[in-house]
N, C-alpha and C positions, 0 to 999 in steps of 0.2 A: 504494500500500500504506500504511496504517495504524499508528500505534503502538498504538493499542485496538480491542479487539474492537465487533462492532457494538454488541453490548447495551450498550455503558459509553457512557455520555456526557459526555467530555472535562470541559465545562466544572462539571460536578458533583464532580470530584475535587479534593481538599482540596490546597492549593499551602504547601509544606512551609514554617516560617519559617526566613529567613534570617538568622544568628545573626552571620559577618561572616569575615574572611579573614586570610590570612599571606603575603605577595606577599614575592616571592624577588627582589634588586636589581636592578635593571633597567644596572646598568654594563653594557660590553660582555666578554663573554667567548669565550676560544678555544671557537670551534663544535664543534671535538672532543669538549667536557667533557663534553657533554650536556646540556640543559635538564630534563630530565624528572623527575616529580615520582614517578616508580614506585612507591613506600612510605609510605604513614603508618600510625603505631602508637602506641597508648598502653599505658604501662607497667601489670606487672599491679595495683600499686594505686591507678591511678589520678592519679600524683602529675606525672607529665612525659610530654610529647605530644614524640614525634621525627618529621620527613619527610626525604626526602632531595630539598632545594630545585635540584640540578642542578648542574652544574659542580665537582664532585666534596662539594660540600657535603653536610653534615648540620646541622641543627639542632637543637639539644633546650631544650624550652620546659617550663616547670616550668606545669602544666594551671590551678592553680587561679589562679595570677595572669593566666598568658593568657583566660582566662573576665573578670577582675575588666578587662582592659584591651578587651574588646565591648562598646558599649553597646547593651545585650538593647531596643533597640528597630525592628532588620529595617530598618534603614537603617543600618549599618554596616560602613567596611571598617578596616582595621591592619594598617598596613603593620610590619612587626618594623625593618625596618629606620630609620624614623622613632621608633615607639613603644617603645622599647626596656625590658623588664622590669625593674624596679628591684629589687634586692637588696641594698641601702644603708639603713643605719640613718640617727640625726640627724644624727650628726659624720661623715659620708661612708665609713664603715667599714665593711667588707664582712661579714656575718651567713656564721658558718660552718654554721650550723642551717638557714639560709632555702635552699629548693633554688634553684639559678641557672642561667640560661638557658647553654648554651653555643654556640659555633662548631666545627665540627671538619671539617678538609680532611682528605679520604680517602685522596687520591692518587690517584685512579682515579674513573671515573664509578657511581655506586651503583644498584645495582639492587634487593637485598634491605637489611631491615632488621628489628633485635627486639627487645623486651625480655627480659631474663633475672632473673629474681630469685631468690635461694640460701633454703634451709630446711636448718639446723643438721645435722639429723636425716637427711636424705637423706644418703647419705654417697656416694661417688664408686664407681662400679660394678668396679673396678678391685680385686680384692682386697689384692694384694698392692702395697700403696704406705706407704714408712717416711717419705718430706717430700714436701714441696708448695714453688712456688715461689712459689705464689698461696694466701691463707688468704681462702674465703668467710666473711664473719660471716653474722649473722643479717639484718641490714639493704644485707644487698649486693645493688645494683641495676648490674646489665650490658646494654649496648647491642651488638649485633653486627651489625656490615655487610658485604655481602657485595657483592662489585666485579666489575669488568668485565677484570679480567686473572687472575679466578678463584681470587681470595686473601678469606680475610675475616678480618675485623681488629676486636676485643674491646678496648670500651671503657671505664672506670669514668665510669658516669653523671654521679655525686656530683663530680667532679676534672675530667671529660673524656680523662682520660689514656689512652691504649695500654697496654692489658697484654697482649695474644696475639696474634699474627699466624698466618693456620691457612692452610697451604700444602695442598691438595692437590687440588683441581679445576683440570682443563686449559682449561676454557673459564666463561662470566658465570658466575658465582653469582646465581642469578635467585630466587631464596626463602629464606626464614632462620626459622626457626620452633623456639622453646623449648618443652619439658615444661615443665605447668603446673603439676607437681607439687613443684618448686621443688628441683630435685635438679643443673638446668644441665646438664642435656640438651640439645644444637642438632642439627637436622637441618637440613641445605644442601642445596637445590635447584639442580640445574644445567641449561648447554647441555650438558652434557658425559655426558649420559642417566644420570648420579647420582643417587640421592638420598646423604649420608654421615653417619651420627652421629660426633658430638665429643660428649664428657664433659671438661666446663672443671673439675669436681672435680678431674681427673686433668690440670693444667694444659693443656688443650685437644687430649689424645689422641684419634687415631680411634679409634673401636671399630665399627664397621660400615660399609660399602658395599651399600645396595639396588640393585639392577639389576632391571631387568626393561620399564623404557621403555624403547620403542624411537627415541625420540627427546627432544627438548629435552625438559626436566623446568620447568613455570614456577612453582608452586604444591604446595607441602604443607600441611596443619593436625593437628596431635592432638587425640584424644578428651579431653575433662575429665579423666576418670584416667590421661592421659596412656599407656593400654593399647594403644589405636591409632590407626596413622597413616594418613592419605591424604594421598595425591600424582594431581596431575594435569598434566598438558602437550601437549604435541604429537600430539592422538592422539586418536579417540574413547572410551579408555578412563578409568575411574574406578579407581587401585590402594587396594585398601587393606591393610594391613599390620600383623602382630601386631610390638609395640617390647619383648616380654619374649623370644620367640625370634627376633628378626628375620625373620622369614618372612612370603612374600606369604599371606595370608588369601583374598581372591578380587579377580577384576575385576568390575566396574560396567558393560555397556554399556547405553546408551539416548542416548547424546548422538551429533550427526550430522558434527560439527566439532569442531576442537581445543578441551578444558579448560583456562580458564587461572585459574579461583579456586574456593576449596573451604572452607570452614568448619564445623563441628560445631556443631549448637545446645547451647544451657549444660547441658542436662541429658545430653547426647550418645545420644538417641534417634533423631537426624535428621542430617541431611547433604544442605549446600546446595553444588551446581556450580554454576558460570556460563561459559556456552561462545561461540563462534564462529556457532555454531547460531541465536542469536538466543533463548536460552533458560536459563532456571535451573529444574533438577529439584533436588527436596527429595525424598533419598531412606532406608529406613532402614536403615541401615548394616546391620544384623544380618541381613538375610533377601536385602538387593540387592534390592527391589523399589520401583519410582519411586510417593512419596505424593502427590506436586503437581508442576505444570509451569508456572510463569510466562514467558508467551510475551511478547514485546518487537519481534513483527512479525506482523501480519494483513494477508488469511489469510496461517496458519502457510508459511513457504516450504516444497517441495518439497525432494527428500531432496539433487539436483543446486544448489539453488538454495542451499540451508541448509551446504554446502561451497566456498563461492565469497564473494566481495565483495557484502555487501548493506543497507550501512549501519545493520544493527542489531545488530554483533557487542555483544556483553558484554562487556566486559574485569576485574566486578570483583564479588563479592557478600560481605556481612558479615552475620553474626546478632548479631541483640542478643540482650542479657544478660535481657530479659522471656521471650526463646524461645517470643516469639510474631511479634515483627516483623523482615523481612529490607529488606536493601536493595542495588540493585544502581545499577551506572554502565554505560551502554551508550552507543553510536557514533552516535545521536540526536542528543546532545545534552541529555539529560536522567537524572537520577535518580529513580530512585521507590523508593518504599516500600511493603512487601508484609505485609497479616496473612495469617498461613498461614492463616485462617479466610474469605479472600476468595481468588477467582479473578483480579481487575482489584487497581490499586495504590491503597492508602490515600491520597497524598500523593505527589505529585510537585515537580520542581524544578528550574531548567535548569542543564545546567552543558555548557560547550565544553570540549571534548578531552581528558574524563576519562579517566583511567587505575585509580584506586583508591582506595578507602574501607575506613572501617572507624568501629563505633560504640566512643564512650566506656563507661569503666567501669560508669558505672550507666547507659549507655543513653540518655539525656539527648539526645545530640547527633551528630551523624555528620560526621567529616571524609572530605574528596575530594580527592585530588590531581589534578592538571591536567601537560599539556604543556608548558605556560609554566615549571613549577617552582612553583606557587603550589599554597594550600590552601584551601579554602571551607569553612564550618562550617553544618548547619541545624539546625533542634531536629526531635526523632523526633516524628511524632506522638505522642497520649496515648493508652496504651491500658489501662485499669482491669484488670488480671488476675482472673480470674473465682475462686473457690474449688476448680474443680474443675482446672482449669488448673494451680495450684498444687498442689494435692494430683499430679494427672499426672507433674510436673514432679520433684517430690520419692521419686516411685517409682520412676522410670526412670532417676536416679541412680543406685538399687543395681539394679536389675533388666532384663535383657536383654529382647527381643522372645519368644522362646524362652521365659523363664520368666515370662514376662506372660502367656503363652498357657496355662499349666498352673494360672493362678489357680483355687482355685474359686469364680468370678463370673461373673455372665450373658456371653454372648457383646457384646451391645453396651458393656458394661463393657470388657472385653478391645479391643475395635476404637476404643475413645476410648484406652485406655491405650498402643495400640500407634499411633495416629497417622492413624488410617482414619473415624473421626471427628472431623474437628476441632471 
């Protein structure tokens, strides 16, 4: 069996550049702690890249100096633990301005990970609250991790310091996912067939419990307007979720094996899974109906064959911020990169015992974590965004599938706006 379909011919596909790495210490450590690199994430402006390097670590790396410590010439690796980021002036004194790399022991082995950033104006959904024990300013940047004894614990980026510890999952915290709407909203993904909102406005009260898995929960993501949520896990189904009533909205099926990554494109017209199946559907949230299928095994397995071990599970897919290129990590051995305008992968690129990605703010670059506890960085391919693309992009912002369809404009107008042309 194949990782391309006949028609593609391997050696014509564009091999992604390699931009260079983050290698986790190689000391020895208690094998309990876990190695595994489950999480990378970059904050939402862009400013600091977190992974969780294994052994109950975290890392948080401020972005644009670890960029300025690659050198962009695809022969590079950086180790942090050699190259260590500088945030020292002339006279050896530490810049309270310049962001700084931290260390932080979890206590537990980490599975979830996120940024959270506050907007003034959002205010805490909680009506009746006279103090706080915590005051978000405008520039407040929070990191939350979510652990393996089903506690997760709110960090100040800026310090590194503990300020919340959130008790109430019985088992991992396997996903951590903020509104993007800057209000510090979390939703936690669990073993424990949870998904649960906190409001850190409200010093880290719950306010919701989704049920409706019926088992392990590995993956959530919010819509752009952070209106609604998908969760996916152990299961072939897609949930997705209204976050103003809390209420299920509908299920998703078309996947044949467990969901275990999910993301919204920027305009949130689409919605990319990546399964067990050997497969990423691109689908549109509004109607449930599947717009594209990136297969990662030929021929496609059997419906017996696509629930079983076949070394080409998926473990991880991210959209870029262009909302035209995806990319996923599969059990190959490799990563590729997808324009929703092609059937076969743009760029490909090898990586061993991937577990998860996700692209930089503007898109630029895509990290992968690994087994080891280590991260790999490549550049995205290029891709020119066309006018019509952009105009698409910028409509389906304000406007659903449903009210794309009542335009009055031609019907292939409608079928590009809705995602049936790409």
């Amino acid at each position: 069996m194949a990782s391309f379909p006949d028609f593609v011919n391997e050696n014509e596909i564009a091999k992604s550049w390699f931009i260079g790495e983050l290698l986790t210490p190689s000391a020895p450590f208690d094998q309990k702690s876990g190695r595994e690199t489950w999480t990378v994430s970059f904050a939402p402006d862009g400013s600091y890249f977190a992974w969780s390097q294994g052994h109950r670590i975290v890392r948080i790396v401020p972005w644009s100096q670890c960029l300025n410590n690659f050198t962009l010439d695809g022969n590079v690796s950086n180790n942090v633990e050699d190259r260590r980021l500088s945030t020292q002036n002339s006279d050896g004194q530490q810049q309270k301005n310049i962001p700084r790399e931290h260390t932080i022991d979890c206590g537990d082995i980490v599975w979830g990970l996120a940024f959270g950033s506050s907007v003034p104006e959002k205010q805490s959904r909680c009506a009746n609250i006279e103090w706080h024990r915590f005051k978000f300013g405008q520039d407040q940047l929070l990191l939350a991790t979510g652990l393996n004894n089903g506690r997760i614990k709110i960090w100040d980026v800026y310090t590194g310091k503990l300020l919340l510890n959130l008790m109430d999952h019985t088992e991992v915290v396997r996903d951590l996912t903020f509104a993007p709407d800057g209000s510090l909203i979390l939703v936690s993904a669990s073993r424990d067939k949870t998904l649960r909102v906190w409001d850190l406005k409200d010093d880290g009260n719950m306010i919701k419990v989704l049920r409706g898995h019926q088992s392990w929960v590995y993956c959530s993501a919010f819509s752009p307007d952070s209106s609604v949520l998908c969760s996916v896990g152990a299961g072939k189904a897609v949930f997705l979720w209204d976050m103003d009533a809390y209420t299920m909205i509908r299920k998703l099926e078309g996947h044949h094996n467990d969901v275990v990554s999910c993301e919204f494109s920027p305009d949130g017209a689409l919605l990319a899974t990546a399964s067990y199946d050997t497969r990423v559907l691109v689908w549109d949230p509004c109607t449930g109906s599947v717009l594209l299928e990136f297969g990662h095994l030929f021929p496609p397995p059997t419906l017996i064959f696509a629930g079983g071990e076949n070394d080409r599970w998926v473990r991880s897919v991210s959209f870029c911020h262009d909302g035209q290129s995806i990319a996923s990590v599969a059990d190959d051995r490799m990563v590729r990169f997808w324009n929703i305008e092609q059937k076969s992968p743009q760029a490909i690129a090898p990586l061993s015992n991937g577990l998860c990605c996700a692209f930089s703010i503007d898109g630029r670059t895509l990290a992968a974590g690994t087994r080891d506890g280590s991260v790999y960085f490549w550049a995205t391919p290029r891709i020119i965004s066309s006018l019509q693309h952009l105009c698409r992009m910028a409509i389906r912002r304000v406007m659903s599938t449903d009210e794309v369809k009542k335009l009055p404009v031609p019907d292939r107008v409608v079928d590009f706006l809705s995602y049936r042309i790409m």
